[in-house]
Structures are given as C-alpha cells and as structure tokens.
C-alpha positions as CSV (number, residue, x, y, z in Angstrom):
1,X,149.1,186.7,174.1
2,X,151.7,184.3,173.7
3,X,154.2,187.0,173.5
4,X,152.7,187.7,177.3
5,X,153.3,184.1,178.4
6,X,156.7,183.9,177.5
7,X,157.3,187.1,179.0
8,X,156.1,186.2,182.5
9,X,157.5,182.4,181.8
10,X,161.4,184.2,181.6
11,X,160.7,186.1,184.5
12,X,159.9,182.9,186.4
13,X,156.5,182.4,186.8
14,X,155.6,178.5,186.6
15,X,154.0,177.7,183.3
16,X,150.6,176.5,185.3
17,X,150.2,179.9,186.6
18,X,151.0,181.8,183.9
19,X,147.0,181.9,183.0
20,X,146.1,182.7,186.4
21,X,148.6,185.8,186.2
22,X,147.3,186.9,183.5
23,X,143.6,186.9,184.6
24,X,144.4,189.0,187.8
25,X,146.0,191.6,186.3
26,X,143.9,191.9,183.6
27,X,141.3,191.9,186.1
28,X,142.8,194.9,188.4
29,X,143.2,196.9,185.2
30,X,139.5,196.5,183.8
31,X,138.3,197.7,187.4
32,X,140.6,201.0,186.6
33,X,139.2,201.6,183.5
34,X,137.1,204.3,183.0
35,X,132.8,203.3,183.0
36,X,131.9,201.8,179.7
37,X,135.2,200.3,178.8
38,X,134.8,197.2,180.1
39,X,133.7,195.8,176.8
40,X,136.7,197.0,175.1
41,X,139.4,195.7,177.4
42,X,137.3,191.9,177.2
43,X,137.3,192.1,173.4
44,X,141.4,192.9,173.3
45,X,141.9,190.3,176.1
46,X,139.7,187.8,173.3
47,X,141.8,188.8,170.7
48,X,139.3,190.5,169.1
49,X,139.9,193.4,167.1
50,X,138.2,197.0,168.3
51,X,138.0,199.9,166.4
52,X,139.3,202.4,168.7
53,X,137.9,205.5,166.3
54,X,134.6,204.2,166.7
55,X,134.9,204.9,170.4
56,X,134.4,208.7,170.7
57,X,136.1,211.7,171.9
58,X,138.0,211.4,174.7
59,X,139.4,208.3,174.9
60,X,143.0,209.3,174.5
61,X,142.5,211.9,177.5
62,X,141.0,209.2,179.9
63,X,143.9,207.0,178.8
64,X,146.7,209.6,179.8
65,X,144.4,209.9,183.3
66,X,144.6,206.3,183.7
67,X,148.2,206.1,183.3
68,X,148.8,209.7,185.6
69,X,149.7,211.6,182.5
C-alpha cells in the first residue's frame, strides 16, 4: 500500500488525500467485481493474504471479463 501512496503522491495528489483516493477507487472497482468477491477484494485492500486457489473455477475467466479480455 505504501508503494500505492507514493505512487499517487509523485503524481501530485496532496498527501491528505492520498487515503481518500485510494478508498474511491477501490470502491468503484469492488462494485465491478463479479457477486461474491467482495470479500476477496476487502481482505487484499486489509493486507490480508487470500488463497486465490481456494476460490473455484472460474476466477481467471471473470477476471479477463472484468478487464475486457
């Protein structure tokens, strides 16, 4: 994440909206996600580790949908 912030900091964004950034586009992206990832996208944005296997078939073809592929 901090990798993120400094990002968006050398683009310009003002270091007390860097957070608020962050939220909204993580935000727009969760409400693309296909149903039942939700979960998955608030454990990444924690830091949390997910086991992406676990997950089922699929996931790679919604991904490439989600990203017009």
């Amino acid at each position: 994440m901090e990798e993120l912030r400094a990002k968006l900091a050398g683009i310009g964004i003002a270091e007390d909206q860097i957070d608020s950034v962050i939220e909204t586009v993580f935000d727009f992206i969760k409400e693309k996600l296909p149903e039942g990832m939700e979960g998955i996208a608030d454990s990444l944005m924690n830091g949390e580790t997910t086991n992406l296997g676990s997950i089922g078939s699929g996931l790679l073809e919604k991904a490439k949908r989600f990203f017009g592929g």
